[in-house]
N, CA, C and O of each residue as an XYZ file, in Angstrom:
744
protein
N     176.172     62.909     79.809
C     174.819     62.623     79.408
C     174.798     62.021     78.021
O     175.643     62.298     77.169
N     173.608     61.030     77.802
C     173.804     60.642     76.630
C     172.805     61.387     74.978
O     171.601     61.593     74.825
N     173.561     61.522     74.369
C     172.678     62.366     72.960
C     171.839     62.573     73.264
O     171.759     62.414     74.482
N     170.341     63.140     72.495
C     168.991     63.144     72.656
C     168.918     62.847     71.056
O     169.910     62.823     70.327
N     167.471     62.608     70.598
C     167.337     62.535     69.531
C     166.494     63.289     69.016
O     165.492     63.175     69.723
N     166.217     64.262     67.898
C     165.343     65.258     67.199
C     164.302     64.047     67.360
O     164.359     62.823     67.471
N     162.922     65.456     67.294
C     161.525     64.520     67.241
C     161.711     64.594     65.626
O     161.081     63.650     65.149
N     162.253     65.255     64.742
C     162.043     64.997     63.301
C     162.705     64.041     62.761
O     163.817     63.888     63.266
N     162.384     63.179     61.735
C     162.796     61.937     61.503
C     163.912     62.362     60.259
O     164.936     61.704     60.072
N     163.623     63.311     59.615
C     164.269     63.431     57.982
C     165.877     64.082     59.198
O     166.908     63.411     59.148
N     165.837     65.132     59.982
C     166.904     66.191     60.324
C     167.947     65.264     61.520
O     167.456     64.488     62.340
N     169.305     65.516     61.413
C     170.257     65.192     62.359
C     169.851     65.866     63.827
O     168.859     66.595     63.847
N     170.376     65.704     64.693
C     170.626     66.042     65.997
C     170.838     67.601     65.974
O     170.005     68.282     66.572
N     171.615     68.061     65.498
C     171.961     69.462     65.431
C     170.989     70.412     64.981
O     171.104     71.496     65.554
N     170.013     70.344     64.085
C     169.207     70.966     63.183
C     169.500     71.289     62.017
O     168.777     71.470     61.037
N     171.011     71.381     62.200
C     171.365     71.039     60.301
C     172.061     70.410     59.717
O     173.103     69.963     60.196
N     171.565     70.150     58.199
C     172.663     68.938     58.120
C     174.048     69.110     57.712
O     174.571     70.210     57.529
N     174.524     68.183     57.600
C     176.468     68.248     57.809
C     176.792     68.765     56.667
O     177.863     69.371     56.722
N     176.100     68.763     55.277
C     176.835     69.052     54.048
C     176.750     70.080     53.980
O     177.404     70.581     53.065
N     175.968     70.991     54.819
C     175.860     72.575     54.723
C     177.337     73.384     55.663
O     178.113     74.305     55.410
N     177.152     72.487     56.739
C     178.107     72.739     57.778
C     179.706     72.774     57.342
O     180.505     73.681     57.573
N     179.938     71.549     56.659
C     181.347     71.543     56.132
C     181.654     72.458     54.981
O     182.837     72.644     54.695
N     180.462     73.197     54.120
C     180.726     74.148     53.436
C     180.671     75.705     53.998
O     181.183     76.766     53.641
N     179.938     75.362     54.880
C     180.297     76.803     56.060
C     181.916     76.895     56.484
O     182.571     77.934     56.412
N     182.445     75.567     56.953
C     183.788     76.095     57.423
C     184.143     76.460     56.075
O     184.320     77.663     55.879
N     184.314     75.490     54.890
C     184.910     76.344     53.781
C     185.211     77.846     53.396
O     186.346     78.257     53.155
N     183.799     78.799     53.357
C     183.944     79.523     53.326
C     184.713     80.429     53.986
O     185.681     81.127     53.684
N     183.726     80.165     55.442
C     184.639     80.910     56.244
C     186.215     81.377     56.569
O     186.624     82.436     57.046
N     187.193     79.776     55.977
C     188.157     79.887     55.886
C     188.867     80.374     54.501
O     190.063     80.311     54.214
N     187.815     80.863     53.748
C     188.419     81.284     52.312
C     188.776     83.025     52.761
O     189.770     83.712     52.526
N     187.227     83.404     53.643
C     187.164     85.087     53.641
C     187.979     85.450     55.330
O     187.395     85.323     56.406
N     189.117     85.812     55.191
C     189.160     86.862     56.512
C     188.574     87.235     57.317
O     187.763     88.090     56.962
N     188.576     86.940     58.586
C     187.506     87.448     59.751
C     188.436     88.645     60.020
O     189.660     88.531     60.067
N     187.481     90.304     60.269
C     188.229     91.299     60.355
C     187.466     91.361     61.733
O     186.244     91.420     61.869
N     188.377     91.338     62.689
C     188.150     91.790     64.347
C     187.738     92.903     64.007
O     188.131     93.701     63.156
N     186.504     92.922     65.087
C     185.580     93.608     65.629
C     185.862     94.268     67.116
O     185.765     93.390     67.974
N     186.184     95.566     67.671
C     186.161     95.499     69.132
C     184.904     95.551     69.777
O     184.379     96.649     69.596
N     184.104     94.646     70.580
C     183.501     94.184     71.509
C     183.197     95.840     72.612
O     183.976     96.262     73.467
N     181.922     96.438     72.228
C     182.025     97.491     73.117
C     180.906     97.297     73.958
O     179.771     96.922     73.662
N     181.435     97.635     75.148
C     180.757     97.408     76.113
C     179.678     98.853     76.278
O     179.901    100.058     76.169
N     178.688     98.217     76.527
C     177.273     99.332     77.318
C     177.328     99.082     78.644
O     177.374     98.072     79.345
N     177.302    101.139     78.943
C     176.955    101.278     80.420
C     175.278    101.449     80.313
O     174.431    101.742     79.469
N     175.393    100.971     82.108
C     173.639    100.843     82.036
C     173.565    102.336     82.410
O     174.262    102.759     83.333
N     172.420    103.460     81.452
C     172.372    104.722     81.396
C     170.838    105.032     82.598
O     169.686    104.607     82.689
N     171.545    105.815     83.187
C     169.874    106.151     83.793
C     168.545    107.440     83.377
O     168.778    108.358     82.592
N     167.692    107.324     83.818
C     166.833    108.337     82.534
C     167.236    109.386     82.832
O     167.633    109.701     83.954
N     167.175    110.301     81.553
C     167.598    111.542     81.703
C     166.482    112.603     82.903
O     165.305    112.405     83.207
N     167.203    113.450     83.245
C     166.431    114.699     84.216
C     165.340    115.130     83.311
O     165.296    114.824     82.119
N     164.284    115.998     84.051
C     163.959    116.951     83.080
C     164.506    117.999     83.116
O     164.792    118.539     84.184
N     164.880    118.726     81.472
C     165.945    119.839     81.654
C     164.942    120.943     82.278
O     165.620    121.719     82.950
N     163.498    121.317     82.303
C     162.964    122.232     83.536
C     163.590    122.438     84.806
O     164.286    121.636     85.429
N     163.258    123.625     85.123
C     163.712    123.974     86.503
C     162.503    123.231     87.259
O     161.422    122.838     86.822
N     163.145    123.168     88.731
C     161.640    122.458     89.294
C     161.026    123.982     90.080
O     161.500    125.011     90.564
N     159.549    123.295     89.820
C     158.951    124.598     90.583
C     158.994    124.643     91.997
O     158.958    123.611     92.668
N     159.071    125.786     92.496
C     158.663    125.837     94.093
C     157.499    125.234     94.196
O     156.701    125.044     93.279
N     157.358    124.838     95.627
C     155.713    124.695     96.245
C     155.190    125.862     96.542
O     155.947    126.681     97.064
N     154.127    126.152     96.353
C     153.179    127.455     96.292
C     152.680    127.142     97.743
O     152.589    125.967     98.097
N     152.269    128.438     98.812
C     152.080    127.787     99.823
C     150.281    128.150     99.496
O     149.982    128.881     98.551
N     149.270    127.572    100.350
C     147.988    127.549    100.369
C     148.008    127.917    101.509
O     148.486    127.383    102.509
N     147.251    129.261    101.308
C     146.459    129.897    102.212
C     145.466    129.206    102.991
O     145.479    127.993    102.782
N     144.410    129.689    104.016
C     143.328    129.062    104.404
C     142.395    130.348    104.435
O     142.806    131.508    104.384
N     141.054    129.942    104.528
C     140.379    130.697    104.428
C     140.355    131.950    105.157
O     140.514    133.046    104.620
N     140.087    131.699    106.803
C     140.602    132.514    107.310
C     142.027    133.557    107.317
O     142.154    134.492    108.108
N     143.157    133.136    106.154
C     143.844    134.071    106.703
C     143.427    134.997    105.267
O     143.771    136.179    105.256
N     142.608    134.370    103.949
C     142.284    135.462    103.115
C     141.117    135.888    103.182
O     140.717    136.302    102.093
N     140.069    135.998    104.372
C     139.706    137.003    105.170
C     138.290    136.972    104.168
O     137.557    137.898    103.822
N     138.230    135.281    103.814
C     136.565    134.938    102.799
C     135.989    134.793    103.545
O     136.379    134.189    104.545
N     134.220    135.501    103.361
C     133.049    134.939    104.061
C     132.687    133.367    104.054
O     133.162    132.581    103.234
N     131.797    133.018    105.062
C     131.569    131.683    104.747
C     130.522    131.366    103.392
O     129.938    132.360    102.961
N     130.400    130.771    103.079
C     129.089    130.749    101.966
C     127.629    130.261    102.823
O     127.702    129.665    103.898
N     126.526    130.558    102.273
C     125.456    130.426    102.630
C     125.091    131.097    103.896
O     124.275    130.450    104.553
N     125.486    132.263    104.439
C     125.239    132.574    105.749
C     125.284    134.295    105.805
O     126.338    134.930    105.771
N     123.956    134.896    105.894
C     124.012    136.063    105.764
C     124.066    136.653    107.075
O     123.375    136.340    108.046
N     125.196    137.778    106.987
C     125.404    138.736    107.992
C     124.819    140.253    107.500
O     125.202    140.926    106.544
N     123.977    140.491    108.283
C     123.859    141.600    107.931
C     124.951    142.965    108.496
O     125.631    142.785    109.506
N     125.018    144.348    107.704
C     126.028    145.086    108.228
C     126.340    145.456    109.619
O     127.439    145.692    110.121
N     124.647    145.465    110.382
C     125.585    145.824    111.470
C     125.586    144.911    112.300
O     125.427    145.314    113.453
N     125.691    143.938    112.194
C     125.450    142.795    113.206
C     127.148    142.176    112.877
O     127.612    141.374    113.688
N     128.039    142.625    111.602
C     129.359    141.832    111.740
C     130.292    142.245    113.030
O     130.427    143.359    113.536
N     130.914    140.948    113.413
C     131.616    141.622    114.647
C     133.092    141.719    113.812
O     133.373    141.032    112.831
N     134.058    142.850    114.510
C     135.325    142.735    114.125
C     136.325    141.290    114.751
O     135.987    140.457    115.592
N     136.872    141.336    114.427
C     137.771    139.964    114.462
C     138.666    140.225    115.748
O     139.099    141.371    115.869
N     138.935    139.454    116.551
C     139.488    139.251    117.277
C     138.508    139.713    118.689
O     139.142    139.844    119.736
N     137.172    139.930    118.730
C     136.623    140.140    119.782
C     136.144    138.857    120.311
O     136.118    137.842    119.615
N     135.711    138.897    121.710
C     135.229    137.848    122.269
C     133.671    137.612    122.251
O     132.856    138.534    122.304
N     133.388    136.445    122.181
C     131.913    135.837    121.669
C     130.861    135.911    122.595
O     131.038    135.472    123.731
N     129.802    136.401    122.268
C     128.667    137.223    123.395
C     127.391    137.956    122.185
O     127.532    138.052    120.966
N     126.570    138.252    122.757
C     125.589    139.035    122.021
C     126.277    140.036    121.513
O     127.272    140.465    122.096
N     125.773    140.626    120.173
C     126.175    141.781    120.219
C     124.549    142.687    119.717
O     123.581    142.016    119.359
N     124.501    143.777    119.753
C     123.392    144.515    119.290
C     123.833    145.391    118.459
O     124.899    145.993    118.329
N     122.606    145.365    117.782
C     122.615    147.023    116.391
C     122.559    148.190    116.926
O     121.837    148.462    117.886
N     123.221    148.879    116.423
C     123.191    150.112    116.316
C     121.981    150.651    115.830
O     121.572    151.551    116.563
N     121.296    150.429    114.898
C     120.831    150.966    113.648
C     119.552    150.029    113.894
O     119.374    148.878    113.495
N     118.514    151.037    114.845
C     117.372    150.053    114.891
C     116.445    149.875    114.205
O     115.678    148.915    114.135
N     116.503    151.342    113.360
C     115.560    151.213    111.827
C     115.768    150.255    110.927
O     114.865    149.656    110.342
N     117.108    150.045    110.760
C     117.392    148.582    110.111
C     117.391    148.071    110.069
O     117.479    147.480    108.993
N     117.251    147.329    111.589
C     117.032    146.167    112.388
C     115.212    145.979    112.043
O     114.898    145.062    111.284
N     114.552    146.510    112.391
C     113.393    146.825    112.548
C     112.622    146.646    110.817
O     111.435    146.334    110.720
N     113.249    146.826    109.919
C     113.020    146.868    109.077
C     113.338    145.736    108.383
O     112.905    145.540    107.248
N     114.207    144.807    109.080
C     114.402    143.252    108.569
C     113.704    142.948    109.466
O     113.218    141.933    108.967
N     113.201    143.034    110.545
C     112.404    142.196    111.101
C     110.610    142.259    110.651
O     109.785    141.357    110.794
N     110.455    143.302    110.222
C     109.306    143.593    109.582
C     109.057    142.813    108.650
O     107.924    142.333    108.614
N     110.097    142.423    107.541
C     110.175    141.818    106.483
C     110.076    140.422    106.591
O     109.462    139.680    105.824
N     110.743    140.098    107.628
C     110.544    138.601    108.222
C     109.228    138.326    108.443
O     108.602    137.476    107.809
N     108.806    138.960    109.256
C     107.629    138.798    110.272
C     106.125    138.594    109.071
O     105.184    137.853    109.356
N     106.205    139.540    107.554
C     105.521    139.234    106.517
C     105.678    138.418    105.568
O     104.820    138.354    104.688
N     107.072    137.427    105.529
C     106.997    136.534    104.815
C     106.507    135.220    106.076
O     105.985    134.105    106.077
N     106.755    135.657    106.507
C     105.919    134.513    107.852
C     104.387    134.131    107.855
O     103.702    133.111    107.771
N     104.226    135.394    107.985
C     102.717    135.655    108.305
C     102.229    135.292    106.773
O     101.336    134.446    106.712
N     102.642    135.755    105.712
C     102.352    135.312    104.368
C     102.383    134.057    103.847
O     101.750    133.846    102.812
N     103.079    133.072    104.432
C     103.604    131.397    104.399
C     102.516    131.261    104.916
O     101.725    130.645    104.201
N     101.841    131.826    106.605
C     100.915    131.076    107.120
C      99.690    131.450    106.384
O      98.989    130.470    106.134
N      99.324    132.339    106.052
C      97.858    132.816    105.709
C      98.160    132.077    103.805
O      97.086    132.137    103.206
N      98.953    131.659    103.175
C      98.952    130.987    101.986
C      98.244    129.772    102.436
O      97.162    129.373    102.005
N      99.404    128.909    103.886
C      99.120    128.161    104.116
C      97.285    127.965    104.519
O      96.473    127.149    104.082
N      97.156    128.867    105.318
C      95.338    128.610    105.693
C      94.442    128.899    104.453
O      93.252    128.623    104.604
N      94.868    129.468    103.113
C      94.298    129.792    102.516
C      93.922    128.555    101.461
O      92.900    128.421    100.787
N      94.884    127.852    101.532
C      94.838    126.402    100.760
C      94.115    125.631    101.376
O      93.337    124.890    100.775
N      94.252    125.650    103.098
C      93.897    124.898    103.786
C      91.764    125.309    103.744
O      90.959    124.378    103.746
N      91.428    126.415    103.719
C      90.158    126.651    103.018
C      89.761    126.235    101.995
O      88.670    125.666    102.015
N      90.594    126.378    100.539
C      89.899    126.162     99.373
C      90.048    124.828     99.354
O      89.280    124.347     98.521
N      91.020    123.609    100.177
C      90.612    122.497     99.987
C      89.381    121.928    100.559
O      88.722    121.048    100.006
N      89.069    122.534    101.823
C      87.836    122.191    102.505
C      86.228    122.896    101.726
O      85.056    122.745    102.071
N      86.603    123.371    101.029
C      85.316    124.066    100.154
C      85.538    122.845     99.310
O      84.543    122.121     99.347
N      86.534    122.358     98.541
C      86.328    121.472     97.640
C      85.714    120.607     97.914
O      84.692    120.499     97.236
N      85.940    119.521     99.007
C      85.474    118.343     99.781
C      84.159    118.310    100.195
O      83.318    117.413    100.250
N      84.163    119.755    100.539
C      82.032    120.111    100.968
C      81.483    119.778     99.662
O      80.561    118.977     99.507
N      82.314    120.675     98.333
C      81.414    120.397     97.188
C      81.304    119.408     96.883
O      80.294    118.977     96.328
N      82.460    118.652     97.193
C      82.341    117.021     96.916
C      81.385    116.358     97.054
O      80.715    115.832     96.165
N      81.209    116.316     98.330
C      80.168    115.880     99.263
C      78.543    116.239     99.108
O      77.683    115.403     99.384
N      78.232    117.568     98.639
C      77.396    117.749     98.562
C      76.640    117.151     96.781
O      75.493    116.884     96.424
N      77.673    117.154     96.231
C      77.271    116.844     94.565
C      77.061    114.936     95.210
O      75.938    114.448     95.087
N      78.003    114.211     95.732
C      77.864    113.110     95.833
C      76.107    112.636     96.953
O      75.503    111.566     97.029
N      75.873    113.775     97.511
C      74.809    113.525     98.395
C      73.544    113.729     97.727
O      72.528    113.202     98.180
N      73.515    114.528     96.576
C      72.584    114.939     95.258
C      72.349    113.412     94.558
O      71.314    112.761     94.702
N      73.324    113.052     93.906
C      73.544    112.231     93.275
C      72.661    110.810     93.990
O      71.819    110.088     93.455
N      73.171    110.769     95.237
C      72.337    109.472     95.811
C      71.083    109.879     95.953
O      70.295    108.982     95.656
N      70.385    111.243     96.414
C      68.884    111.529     96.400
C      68.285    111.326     95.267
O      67.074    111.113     95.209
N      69.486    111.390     93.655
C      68.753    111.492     92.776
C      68.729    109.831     92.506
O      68.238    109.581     91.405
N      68.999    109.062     92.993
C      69.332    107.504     92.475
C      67.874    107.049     93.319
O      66.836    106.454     93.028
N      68.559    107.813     94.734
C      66.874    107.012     95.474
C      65.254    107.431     94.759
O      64.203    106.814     94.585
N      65.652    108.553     94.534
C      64.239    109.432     93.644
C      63.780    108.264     92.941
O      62.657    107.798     93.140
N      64.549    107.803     92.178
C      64.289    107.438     90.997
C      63.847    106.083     90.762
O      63.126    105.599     89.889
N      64.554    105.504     91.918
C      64.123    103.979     92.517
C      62.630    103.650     92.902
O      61.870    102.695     92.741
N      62.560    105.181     93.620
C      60.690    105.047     94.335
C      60.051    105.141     92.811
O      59.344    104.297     92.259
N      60.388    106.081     92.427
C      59.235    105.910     91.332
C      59.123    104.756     90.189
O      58.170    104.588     89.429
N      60.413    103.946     90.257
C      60.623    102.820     89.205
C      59.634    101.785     90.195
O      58.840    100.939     89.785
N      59.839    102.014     91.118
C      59.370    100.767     92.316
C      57.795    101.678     92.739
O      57.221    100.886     93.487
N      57.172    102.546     92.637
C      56.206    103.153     92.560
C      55.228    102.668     91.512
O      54.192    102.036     91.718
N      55.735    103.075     90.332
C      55.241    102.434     88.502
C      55.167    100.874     89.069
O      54.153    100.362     89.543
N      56.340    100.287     88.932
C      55.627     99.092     89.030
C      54.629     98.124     89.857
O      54.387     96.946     89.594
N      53.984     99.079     91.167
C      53.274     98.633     92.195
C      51.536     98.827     91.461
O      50.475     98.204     91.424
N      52.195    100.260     90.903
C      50.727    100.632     90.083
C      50.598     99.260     88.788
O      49.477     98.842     88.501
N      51.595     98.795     88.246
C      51.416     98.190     87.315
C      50.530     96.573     87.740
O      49.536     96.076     87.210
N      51.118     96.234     88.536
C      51.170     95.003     89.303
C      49.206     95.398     89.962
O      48.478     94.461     89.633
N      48.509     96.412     90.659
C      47.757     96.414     90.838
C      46.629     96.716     89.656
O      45.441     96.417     89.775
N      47.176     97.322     88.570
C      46.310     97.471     87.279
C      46.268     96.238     86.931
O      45.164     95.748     87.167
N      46.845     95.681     86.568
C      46.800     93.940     86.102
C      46.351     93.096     87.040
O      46.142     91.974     86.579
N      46.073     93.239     88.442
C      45.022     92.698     88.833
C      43.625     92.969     88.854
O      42.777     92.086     88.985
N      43.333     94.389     88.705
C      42.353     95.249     88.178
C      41.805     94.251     87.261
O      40.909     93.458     87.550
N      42.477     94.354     85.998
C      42.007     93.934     84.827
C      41.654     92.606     84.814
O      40.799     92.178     84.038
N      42.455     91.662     85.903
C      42.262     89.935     85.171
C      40.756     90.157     86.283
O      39.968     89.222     86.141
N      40.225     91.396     87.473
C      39.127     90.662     88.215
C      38.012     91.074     86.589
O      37.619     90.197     85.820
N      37.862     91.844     86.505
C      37.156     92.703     85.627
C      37.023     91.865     84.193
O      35.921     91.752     83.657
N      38.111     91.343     83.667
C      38.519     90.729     82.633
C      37.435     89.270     82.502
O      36.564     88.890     81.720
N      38.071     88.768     83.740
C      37.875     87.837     84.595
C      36.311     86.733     84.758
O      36.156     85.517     84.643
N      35.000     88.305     85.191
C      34.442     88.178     85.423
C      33.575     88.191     83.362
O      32.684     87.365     83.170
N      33.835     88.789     82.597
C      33.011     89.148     82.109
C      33.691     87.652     80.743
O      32.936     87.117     79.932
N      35.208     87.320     80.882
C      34.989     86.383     79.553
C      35.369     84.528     80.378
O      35.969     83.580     79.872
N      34.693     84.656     81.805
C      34.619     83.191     82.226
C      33.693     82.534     81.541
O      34.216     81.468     81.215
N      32.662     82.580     81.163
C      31.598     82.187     80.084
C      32.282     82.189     79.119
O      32.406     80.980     78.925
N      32.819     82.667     78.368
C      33.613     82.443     76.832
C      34.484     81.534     76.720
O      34.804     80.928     75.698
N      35.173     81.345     78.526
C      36.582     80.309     78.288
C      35.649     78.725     78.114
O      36.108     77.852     77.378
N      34.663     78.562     78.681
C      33.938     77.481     78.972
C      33.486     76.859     78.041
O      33.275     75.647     78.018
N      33.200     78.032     76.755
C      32.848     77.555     76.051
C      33.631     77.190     74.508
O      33.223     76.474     73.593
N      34.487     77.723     74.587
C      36.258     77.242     73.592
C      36.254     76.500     74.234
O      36.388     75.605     73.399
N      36.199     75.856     75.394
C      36.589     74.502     76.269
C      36.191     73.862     75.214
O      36.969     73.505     74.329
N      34.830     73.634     75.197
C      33.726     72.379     74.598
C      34.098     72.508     72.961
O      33.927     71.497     72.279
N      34.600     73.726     72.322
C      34.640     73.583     71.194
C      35.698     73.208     70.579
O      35.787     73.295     69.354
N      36.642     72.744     71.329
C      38.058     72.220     71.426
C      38.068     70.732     71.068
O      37.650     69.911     71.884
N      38.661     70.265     69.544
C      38.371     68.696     69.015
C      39.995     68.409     69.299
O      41.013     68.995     68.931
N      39.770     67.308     70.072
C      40.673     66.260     69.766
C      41.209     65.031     69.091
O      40.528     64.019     69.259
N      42.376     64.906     68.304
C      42.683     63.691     67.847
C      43.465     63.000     68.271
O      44.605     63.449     68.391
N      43.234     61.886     68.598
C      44.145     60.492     68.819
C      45.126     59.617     68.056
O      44.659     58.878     67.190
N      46.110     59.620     68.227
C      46.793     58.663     67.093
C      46.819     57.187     68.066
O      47.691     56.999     68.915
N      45.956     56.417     67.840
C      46.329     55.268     68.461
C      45.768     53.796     68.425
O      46.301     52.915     69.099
């Protein structure tokens, strides 16, 4: 292949220049090169950890550590023992029985009669509603007749007055007629 040439214009081909180079061998050949042995590296792999390793712990399941389920109440005598087969079972203990069912039966009945009890005081509200809003328009119409009442009376007083009025200053208008001067600009 043939040379290449540095893109720099001042520097040789090599990157440095020769007068440095020929004083490099100088030296070099003034001072002793003291051999070096060349030691080779093995490629090391990472160390262990010096810990022991732990066993695996085994995990139980629920069933074999003998936990209830969550959210699900059994009462005492209604649990069955384990390993029986699946079917009704009944209480023993009917006072107890009887006595949760009592308890049931009044938060029931107490949900519903809350429930009807709301279901009343909203319907009392809505009557009152109704009845204040049905006031309210009697009192608007009331009030209309008599605005519209007044002014029928008004409307017939003022015809009252212009017959009455009418009759007694037609002679007076007749005669401001005649006394009425006019001027002309013309």
């Amino acid at each position: 292949m043939a040379p290449v040439k540095g893109s720099s214009k001042g520097k040789p081909a090599g990157g440095k220049p020769k007068s440095k180079s020929s004083s490099k061998v100088t030296k070099s050949s003034s001072k002793p090169k003291k051999s070096v042995p060349i030691k080779t590296t093995q490629q090391k792999t990472k160390p262990t950890s010096h810990r022991p390793e732990k066993k695996k712990r085994r995990i139980y399941t629920e069933k074999e550590l003998d936990i209830p389920a969550l959210n699900s109440i059994a009462p005492a005598g209604i649990l069955k023992p384990k390993g029986t087969k699946k079917g009704k079972t009944f209480v023993d203990d009917k006072e107890g029985m009887m006595a949760i069912l009592s308890m049931v039966q009044a938060e029931k009945e107490g949900d519903l009669e809350s429930k009807m009890m709301k279901a009343r005081h909203m319907e009392e509200i809505r009557e009152a509603k109704r009845q204040e809003a049905q006031r309210r328009e009697d009192m608007k119409k009331k009030k209309f007749e008599e605005v519209k009442g007044e002014v029928k009376k008004g409307l017939k007083e003022k015809k009252q007055r212009r017959r009455t009025d009418g009759d007694v200053e037609a002679p007076a208008e007749e005669v401001s007629k005649k006394a009425k001067k006019r001027v002309s600009f013309g």
